[in-house]
N, C-alpha and C positions, 0 to 999 in steps of 0.2 A: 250759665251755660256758655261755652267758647266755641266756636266756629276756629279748628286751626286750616289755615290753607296756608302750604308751602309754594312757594313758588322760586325757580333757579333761571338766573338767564348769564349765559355765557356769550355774551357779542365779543369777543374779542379781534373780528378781524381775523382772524388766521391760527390756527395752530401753533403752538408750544413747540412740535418736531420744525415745522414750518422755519418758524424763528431763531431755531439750531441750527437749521440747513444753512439758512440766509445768511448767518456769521460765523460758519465756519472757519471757512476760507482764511476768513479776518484771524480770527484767533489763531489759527494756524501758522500766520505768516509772521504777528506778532508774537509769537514765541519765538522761531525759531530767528528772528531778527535781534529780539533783546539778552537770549541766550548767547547768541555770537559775540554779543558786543559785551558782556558781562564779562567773557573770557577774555576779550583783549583791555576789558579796562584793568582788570586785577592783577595780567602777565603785567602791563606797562607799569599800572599802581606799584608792581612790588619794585621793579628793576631801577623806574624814576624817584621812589622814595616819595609819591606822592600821598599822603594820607586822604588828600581829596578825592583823586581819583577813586583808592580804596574805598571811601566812604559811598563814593558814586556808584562803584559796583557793587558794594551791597544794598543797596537803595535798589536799583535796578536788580537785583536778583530776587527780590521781595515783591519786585512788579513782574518779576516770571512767574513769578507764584503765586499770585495774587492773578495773573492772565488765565495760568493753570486750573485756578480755582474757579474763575468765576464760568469758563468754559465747561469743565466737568459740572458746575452748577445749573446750567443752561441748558448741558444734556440731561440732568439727571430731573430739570422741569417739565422734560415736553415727556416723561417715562407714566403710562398709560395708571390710573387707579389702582388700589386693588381694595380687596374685600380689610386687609387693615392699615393699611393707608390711603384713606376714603378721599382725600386732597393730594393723593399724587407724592411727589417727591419737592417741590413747588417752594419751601420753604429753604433749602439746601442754597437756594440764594442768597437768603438774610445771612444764613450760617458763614457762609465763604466770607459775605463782604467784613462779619463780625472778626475771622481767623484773623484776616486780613491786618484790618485796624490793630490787634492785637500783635502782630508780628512786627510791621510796621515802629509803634512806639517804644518797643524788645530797642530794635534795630536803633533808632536815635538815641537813646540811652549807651550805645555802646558807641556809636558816635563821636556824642558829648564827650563820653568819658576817656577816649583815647584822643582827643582833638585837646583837652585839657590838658592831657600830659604830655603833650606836642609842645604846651608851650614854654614848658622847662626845660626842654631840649628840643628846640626843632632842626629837623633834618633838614638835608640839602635836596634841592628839588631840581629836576630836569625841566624848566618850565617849558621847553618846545614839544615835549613827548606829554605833558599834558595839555598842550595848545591842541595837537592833532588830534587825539586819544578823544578827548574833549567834544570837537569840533565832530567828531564822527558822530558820538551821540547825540548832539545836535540834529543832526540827517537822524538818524535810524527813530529818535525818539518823536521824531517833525513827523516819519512817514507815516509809523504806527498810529501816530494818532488822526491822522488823515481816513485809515481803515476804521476807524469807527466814527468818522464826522455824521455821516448819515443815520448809522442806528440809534445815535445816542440821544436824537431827539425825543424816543418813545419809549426809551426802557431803560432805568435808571442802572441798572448792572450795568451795560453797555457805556451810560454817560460817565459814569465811576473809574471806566476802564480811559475812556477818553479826556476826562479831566486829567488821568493822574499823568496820562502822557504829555499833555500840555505841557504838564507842572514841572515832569520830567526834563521838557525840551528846557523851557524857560532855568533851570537846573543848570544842566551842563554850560547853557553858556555863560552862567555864574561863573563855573568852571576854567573858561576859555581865560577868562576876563583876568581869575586869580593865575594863568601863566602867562601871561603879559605881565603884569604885574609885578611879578616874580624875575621875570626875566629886566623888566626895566629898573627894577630898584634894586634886587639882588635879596629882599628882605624875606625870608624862607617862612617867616611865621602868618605870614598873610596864608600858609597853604591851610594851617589848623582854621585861623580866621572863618574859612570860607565852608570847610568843614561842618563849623558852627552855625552857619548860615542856613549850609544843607539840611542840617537834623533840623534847624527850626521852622523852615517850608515844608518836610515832611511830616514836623508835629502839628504846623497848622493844616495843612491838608489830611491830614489821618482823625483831629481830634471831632468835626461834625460826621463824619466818618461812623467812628468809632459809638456816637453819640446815636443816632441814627439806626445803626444796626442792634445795639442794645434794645434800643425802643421799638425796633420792630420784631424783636427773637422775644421778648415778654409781651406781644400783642397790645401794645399799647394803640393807638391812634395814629398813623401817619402823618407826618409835621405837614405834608401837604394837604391833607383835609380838616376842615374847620367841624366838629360833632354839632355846632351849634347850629351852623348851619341847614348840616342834614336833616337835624331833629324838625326845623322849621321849615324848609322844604316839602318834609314829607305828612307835617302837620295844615298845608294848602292843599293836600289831595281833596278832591272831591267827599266829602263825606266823613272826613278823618277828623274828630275829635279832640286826639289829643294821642302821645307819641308818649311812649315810655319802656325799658328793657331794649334801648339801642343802646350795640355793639360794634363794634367797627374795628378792621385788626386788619395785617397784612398776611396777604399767602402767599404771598411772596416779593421782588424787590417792583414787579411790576404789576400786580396783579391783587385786590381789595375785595372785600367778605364783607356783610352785614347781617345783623338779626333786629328785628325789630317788631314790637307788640304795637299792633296800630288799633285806635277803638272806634270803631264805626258802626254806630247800631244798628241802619239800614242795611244787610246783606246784598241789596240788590247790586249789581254792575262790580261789586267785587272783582270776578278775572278783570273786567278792562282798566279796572285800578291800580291792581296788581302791576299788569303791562304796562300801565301809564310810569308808575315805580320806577321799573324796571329801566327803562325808556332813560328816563330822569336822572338817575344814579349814577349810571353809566356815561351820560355823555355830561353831565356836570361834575361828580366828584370821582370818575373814573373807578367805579365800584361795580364792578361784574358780575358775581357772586351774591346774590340777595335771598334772604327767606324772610317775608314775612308772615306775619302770627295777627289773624283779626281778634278781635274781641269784641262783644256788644254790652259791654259794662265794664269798664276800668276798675269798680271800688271790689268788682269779684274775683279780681285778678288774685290764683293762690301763690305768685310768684314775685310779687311786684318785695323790689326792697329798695332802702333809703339811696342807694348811690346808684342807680339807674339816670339815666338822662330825660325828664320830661319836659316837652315844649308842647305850645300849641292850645289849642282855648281849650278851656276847663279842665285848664289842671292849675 
């Protein structure tokens, strides 16, 4: 006979709209900041014959839309349940950051592939119009990322947004460096060179990325919690026998679920166990979202199957 108790604990500190409100602003400013400076990289890109520049602007136009994405993602977290989407919209995180990655590696591919053919005919380059050009994104991509210094300590969407600005800044004054360059040697094919460089900083930055959001849109385990851990953790509760049918998955890019069959034959003090879980979960593996499932006999379990996680005495 199985005793199920569900039990749900949401500490999150604050609301989902909360945390839309709170970085607004940011996103807002970082749009229309990166959009501005997109248009004057691709006017000067075409008129200087810069391929880098161009490459720089699509790069940066894939971070408006990647800014785009993970903002409407952010709104469309905090968007109240409903009777069939019992998790909210919560997930539309993973999804954005996955578009993302995917768009992204599109983009260095075409990159590569014109920066190659640059070097059987490379063009003449204005190198002071990509000194300034340059240099501007340096400022615009320094500031944006300054708007997300704060939030991106606690929510991985956010730090996503704030790494890539980093990467961005550090970017352009690759950039700066290949019209010095250019202007002191005269030698035009350092523009594809740098080009090269560019797709390959955004294929490293995209490829954990990319790697990352896979594994969280198939529910796999988040790379930052250890299963083994949890299972032993929650195999030291008071009275818990032994841990088996743990599940662990993400609901979104900040936010962590569990299910879990605990066996404890004595029923007694169950809720304050439960609590104690809950308690537990939350501030060690940042897991919010918990249900578990008592049992007072693991061998009568009609669910138990071979690739389940068991830890903890007597198993």
């Amino acid at each position: 006979m199985h005793n199920h108790n569900h039990e749900h604990s949401h500490s999150h500190g604050h609301s989902h709209a909360d945390h839309f409100n709170t970085h607004n602003r940011a996103f807002a400013i970082a749009v229309a900041l990166n959009l501005g400076f997109v248009i004057i990289e691709a006017v000067f890109g075409v008129l200087s014959g810069s391929l880098a520049l161009l490459a720089d602007a699509g790069h940066n136009l894939s971070d408006v839309l990647g800014l785009l994405m993970a903002w409407i993602a952010s709104w469309l977290a905090g968007r109240k349940t409903t009777e069939r989407n019992t998790y909210g919209l919560k997930k539309t995180t993973i999804l954005a950051a996955l578009f993302n990655a995917l768009f992204l590696i599109a983009a260095v591919g075409g990159i590569a592939w014109e920066a190659i053919r640059r070097f059987g005919d490379p063009a003449e380059v204005a190198g002071m119009t990509v000194i300034v050009v340059a240099g501007i994104g340096v400022l615009i991509n320094g500031v944006t990322m300054l708007l997300f210094l704060k939030g991106q300590k606690g929510d991985l969407n956010i730090r996503g947004a704030f790494l890539h600005m980093a990467a961005d800044t550090v970017v352009s004054v690759g950039v700066v460096v290949a019209g010095v360059l250019i202007m002191a040697t005269g030698a035009n094919w350092i523009d594809p060179v740098v080009s090269l460089v560019i797709a390959a900083v955004i294929f490293i930055g995209t490829w954990q990325l990319l790697k990352d959001s896979i594994s969280l849109a198939i529910d796999a385990v988040p790379r930052t919690i250890n299963p083994a851990n949890v299972a032993d953790a929650l195999s030291r509760l008071p009275g818990v026998e032994s841990v088996h049918h743990l599940h662990i998955w993400a609901l979104s890019t900040t936010g962590n679920a569990l299910t879990v069959h605990l066996v404890k034959p004595d029923s007694r003090d169950d809720d304050d166990i439960i609590q104690q879980a809950n308690r537990m979960l939350a501030q060690d593996f940042n897991i919010a979202h918990v249900t578990i499932q008592w049992e007072r006999n693991h061998s009568r379990c009609p669910n138990k199957i071979d690739d389940d996680v068991d830890a903890g005495a007597g198993t």
